[in-house]
ZALO-367554 format. One record per residue (C-alpha): x, z, y; residue number from 1. Coordinates in pm, whole numbers, always signed. Example, Ala and Ser with C-alpha at 12.3 -4.5 7.8 and 13.67 -1.06 7.14 Angstrom:
2
xx:zz:yy:nr
+1230:+780:-450:1
+1367:+714:-106:2
! end
This chain:
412
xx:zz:yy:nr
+6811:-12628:+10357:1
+6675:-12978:+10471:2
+6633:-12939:+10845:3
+6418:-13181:+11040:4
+6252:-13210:+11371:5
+5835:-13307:+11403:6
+5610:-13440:+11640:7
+5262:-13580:+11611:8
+5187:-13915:+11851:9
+4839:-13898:+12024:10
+4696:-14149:+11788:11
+4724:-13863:+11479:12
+5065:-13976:+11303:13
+5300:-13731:+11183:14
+5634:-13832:+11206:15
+5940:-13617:+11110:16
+6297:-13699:+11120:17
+6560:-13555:+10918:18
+6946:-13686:+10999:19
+7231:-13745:+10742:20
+7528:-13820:+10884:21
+7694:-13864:+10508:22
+7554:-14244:+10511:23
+7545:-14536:+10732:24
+7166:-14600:+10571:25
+6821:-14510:+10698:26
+6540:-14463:+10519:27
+6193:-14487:+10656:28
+5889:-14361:+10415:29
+5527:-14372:+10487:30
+5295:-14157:+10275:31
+4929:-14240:+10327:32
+4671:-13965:+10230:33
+4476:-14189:+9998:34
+4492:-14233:+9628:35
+4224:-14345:+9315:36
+4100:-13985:+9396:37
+3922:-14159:+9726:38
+3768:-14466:+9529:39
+3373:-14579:+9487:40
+3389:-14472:+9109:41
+3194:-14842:+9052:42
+3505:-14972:+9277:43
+3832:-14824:+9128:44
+4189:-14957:+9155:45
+4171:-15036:+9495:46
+4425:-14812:+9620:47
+4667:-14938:+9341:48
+4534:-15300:+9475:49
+4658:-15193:+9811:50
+5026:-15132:+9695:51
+5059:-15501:+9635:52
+4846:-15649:+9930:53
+5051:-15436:+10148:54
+5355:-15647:+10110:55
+5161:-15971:+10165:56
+5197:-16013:+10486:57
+5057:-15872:+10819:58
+4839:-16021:+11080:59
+5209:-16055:+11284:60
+5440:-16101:+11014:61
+5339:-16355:+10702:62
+5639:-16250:+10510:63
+5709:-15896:+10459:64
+5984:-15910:+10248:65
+6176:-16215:+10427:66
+6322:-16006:+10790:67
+6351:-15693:+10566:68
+6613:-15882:+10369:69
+6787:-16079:+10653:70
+6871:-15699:+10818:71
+6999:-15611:+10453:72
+6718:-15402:+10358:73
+6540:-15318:+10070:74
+6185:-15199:+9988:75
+5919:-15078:+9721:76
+5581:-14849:+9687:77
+5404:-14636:+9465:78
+5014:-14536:+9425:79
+4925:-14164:+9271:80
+4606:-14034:+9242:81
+4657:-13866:+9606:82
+4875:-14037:+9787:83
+5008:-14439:+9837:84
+5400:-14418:+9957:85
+5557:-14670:+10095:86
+5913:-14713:+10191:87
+6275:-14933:+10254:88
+6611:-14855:+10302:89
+6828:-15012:+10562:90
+7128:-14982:+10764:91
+7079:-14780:+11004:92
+7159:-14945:+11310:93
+6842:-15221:+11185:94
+6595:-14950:+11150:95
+6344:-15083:+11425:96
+6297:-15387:+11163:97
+6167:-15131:+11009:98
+5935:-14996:+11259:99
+5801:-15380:+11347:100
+5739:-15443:+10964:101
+5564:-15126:+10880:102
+5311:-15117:+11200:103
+5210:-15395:+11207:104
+5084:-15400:+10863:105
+4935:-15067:+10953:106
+4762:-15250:+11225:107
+4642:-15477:+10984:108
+4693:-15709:+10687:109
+4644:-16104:+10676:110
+4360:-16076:+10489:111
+4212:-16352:+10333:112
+4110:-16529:+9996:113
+4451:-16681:+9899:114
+4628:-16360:+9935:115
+4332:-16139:+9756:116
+4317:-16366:+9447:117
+4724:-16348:+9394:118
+4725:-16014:+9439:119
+4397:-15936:+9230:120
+4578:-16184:+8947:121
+4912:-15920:+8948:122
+4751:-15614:+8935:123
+4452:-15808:+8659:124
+4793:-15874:+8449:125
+4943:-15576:+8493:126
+4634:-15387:+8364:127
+4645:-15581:+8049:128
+4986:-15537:+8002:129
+4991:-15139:+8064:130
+4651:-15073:+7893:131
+4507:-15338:+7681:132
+4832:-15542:+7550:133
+5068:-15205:+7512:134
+5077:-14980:+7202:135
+4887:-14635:+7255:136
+4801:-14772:+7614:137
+4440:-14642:+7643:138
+4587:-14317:+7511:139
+4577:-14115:+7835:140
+4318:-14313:+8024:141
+4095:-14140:+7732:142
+4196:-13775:+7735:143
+4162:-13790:+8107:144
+3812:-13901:+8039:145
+3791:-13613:+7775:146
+3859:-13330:+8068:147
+3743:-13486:+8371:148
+3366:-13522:+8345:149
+3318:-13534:+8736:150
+3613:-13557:+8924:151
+3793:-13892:+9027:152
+4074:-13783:+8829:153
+3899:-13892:+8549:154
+3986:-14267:+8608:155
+4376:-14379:+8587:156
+4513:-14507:+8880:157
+4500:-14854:+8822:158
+4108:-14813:+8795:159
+3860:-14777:+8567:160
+3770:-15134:+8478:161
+3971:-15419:+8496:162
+3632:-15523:+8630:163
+3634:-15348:+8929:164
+3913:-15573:+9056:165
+3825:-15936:+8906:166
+3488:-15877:+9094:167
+3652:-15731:+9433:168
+3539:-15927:+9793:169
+3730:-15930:+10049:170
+3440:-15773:+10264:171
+3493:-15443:+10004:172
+3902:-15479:+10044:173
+3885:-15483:+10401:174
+3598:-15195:+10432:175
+3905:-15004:+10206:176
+4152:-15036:+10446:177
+4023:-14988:+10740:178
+3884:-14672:+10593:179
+4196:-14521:+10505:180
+4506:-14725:+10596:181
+4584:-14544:+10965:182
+4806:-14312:+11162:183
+4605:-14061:+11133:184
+4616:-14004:+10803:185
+4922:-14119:+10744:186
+5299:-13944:+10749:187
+5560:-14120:+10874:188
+5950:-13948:+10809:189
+6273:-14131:+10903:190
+6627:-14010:+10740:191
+6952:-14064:+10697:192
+7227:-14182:+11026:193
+6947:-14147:+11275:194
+6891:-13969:+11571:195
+6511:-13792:+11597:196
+6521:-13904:+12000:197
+6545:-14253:+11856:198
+6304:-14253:+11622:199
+6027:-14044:+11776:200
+6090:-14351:+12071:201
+6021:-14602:+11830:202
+5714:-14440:+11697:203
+5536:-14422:+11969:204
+5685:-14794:+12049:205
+5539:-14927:+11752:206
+5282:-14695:+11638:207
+5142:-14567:+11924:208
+4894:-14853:+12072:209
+4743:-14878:+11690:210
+4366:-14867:+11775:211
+4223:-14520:+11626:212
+4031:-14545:+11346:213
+3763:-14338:+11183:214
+3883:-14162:+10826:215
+3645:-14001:+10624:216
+3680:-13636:+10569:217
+3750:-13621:+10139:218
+3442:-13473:+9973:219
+3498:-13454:+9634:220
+3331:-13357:+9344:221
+3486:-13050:+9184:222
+3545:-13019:+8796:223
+3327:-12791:+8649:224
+3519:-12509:+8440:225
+3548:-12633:+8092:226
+3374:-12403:+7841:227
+3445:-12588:+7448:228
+3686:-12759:+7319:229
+3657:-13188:+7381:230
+3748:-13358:+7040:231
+3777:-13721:+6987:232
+3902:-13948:+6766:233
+4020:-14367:+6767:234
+4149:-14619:+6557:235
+4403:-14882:+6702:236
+4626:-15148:+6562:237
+4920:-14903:+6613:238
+5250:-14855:+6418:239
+5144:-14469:+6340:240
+4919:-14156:+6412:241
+4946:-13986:+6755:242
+4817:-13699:+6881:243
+4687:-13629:+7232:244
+4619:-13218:+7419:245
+4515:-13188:+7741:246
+4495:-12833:+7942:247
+4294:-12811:+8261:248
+4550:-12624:+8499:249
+4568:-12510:+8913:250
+4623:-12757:+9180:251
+4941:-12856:+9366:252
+4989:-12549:+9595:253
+4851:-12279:+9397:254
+5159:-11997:+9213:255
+5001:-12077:+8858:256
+5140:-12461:+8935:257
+5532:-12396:+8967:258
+5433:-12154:+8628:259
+5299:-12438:+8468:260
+5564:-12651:+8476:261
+5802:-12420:+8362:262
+5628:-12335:+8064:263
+5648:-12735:+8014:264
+6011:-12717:+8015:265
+6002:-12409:+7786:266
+5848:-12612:+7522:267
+5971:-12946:+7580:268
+6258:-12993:+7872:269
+6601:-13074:+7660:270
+6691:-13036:+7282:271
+6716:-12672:+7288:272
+6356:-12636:+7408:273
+6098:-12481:+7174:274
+5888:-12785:+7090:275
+6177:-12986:+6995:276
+6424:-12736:+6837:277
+6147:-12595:+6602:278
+5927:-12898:+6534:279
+6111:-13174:+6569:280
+6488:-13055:+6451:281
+6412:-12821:+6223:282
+6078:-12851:+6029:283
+6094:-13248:+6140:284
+5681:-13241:+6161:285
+5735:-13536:+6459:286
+5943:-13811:+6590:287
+5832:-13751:+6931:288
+5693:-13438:+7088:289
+5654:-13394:+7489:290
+5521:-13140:+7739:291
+5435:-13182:+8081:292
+5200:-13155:+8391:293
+5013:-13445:+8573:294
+5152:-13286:+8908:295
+4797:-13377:+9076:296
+4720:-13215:+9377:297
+4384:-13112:+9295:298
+4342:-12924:+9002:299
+4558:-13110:+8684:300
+4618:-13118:+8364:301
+4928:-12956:+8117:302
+4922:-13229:+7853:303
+5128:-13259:+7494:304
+5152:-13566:+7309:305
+5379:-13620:+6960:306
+5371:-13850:+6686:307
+5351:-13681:+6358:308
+5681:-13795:+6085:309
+5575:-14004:+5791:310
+5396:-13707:+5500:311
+5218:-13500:+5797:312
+4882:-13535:+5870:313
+4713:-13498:+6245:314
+4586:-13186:+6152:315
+4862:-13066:+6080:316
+5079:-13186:+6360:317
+4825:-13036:+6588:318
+4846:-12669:+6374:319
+5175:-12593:+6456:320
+5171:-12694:+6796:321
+4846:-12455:+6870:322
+5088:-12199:+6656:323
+5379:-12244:+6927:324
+5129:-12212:+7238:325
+4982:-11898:+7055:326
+5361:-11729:+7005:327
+5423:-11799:+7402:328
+5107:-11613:+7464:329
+5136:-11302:+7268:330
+5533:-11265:+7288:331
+5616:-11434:+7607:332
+5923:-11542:+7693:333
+6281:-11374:+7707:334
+6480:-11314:+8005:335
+6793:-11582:+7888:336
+6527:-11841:+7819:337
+6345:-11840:+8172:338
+6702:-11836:+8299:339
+6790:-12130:+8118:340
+6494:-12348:+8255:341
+6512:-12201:+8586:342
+6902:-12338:+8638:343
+6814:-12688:+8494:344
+6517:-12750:+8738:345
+6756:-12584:+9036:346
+7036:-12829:+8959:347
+6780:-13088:+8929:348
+6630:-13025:+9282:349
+6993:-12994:+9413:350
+7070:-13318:+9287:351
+6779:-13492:+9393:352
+6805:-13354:+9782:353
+7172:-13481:+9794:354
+6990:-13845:+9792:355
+6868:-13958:+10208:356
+6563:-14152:+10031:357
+6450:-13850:+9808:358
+6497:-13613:+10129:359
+6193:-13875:+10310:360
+5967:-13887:+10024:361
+5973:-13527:+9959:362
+5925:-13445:+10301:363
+5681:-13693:+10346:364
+5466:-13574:+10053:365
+5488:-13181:+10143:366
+5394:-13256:+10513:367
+5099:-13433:+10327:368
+4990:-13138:+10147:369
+4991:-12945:+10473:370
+5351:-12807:+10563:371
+5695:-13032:+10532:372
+5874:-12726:+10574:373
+5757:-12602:+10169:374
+6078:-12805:+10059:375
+6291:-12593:+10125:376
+6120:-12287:+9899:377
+6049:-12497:+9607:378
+6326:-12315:+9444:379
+6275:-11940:+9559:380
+5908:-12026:+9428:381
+6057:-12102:+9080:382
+6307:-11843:+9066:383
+6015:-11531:+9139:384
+5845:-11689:+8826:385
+5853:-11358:+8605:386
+5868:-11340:+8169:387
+5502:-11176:+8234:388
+5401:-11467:+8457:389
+5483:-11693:+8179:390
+5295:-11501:+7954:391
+4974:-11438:+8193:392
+4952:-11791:+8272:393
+4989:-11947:+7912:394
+4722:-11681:+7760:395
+4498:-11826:+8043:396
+4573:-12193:+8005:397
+4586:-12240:+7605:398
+4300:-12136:+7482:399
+4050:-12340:+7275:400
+3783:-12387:+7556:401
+4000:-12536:+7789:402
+4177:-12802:+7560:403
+4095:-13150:+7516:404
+4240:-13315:+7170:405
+4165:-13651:+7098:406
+4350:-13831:+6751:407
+4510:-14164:+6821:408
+4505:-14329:+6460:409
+4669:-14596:+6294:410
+4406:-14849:+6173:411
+4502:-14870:+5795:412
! end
């Protein structure tokens, strides 16, 4: 059980504290509620854009990285296509660095040309290097095209078109920002050796005279229920053949979600899973075979991707695969096997909660989907998944209208 005390400052911000007297560190995480899901669909990337800006300096503080250092911190960030999450780890006793660093480039950033082009020129290179200059790189940008014909989801989150970010102003990065970068609609959690007195002090030290700032409510468009299979096919200067299958599946908070991802370690968590025992050790159809979920919290996808071994064709490849989603539909699952993937994921969880940083971004992320406090039953919700659940769930999510299969060839 991860306790933690709450409070919510005037000015909107959440800010939770959870204490861990097992290290002398601190961690201090703040999850904003924006992600590629929130961008102009002619303007993409810009939350991704935002990870890097962030740490180039604030309108008080030109260095960000510079005072974090000299108090023996450390620091990093990551965009999704929900949220943008930042967060450092200090000692504790230094943790109001961290409350001077991170408001004031809440308050604002020190905007200007210099910084927009250096930071546009990273993210530009990084783009290249991730989707144009890497093997199979526009792999998953595509399928997500394939089953997203209306929702933002349909863009990765590094944005559309490397366009989009060679052509950004300043006027449009700053319009961004102060749309969406604010306390109020942002979550800020504090763990590790601290005291919730302390920090709820320094909050509304720091945090509290930020100006309020109007966020717009999220109106997106939803996905229409796919109704025929998507099929698509490439050519790229690639080593060999790979095959791509995408699922539509529920959002983030919905039962079907935590069933979902255990039918992904079913067929693909560990050598004795289905996928790899039966295709890949003992008819050795692939060199690589993986399932998983995209973990969105809007409606996501359950996706599959494997490289066929040299004398099997696509076709092929993608047979048996349909063949093992169409045995977990009509025979389920056994007891033992549920079991089995039901202890890995709770000694995963375990061991991930025994780390002070992990404990902040979890609870930082939960509290952003509406209630911190749905840490604590991520494993009771995985342990009431049911054999018949498993088999309910698959028999709704693989079937041939819902699928999206695009062929990745090797250009002979």
């Amino acid at each position: 059980m991860i306790q933690f005390d709450k409070i919510v400052l005037e000015n909107g911000l959440k800010v939770l504290v959870h204490r861990d007297t097992t290290t002398p560190l601190a961690a201090l995480n703040i999850c904003y509620d924006v992600g590629s899901r929130d961008e102009d669909p002619n303007l993409t990337g810009f939350a991704h854009l935002f990870e890097h800006l962030m740490f180039g300096g604030s309108v008080n503080i030109p260095s960000y990285d510079e005072p974090l250092q000299q108090v023996g911190g450390d620091n990093n960030a990551f965009t999704s296509n929900d949220i943008t999450n930042y967060y450092l780890t200090l000692p504790s006793e230094n943790i109001e660095t961290g409350f001077w660093l991170e408001s004031d480039r809440m308050l604002e950033l020190a905007f200007s040309e210099k910084s927009l082009e250096v930071q546009r020129n990273v993210v530009i290179e990084e783009f290249k290097q991730r989707y144009l200059n890497q093997p199979y790189g526009d792999a998953w940008p595509k399928i997500r095209k394939m089953a997203y014909q209306v929702h933002p989801y349909s863009w990765p989150t590094i944005g559309k078109d490397i366009s989009h970010i060679e052509n950004a102003t300043l006027y449009q990065v700053k319009e961004f920002f102060y749309r969406h970068y604010a306390h109020n609609n942002a979550v800020l959690v504090a763990t590790g050796n601290v005291d919730s007195d302390q920090i709820f002090q320094l909050a509304e030290k720091w945090f509290g005279p930020i100006p309020y700032r109007e966020v717009p409510l999220r109106n997106l468009p939803q996905e229409p229920v796919q109704k025929e299979l998507r099929f698509e096919e490439m050519e790229r200067d690639v080593p060999i053949d790979s095959l791509y299958m995408a699922y539509h599946m529920s959002d983030r908070l919905a039962p079907e979600y935590y069933t979902a991802d255990l039918i992904s370690d079913i067929l693909s968590n560990g050598h004795s899973s289905r996928l790899y025992r039966r295709l890949v050790i003992d008819k050795q159809m692939f060199s690589e075979l993986d399932a998983f979920i995209s973990g969105d919290n809007d409606p996501g996808l359950f996706m599959i991707s494997g490289k066929p071994a040299n004398g099997f064709s696509l076709d092929q490849a993608k047979e048996a695969i349909l063949n093992e989603l169409q045995q977990l539909c009509e025979e389920g699952v056994e007891s033992n096997e549920l079991e089995k993937v039901k202890n890995k994921f709770e000694a995963t969880l375990v061991y991930t909660n025994m780390s002070y940083l992990n404990k902040a971004m979890g609870l930082a992320n939960f509290e952003n989907l509406g209630d911190a406090s749905q840490i604590n039953n991520q494993a009771d919700r995985y342990r009431a998944i049911t054999p018949e659940r498993i088999r309910e769930t698959a028999q709704k999510l693989f079937t041939p209208e819902n699928s999206s299969i695009l062929y990745y060839r090797a250009r002979k």
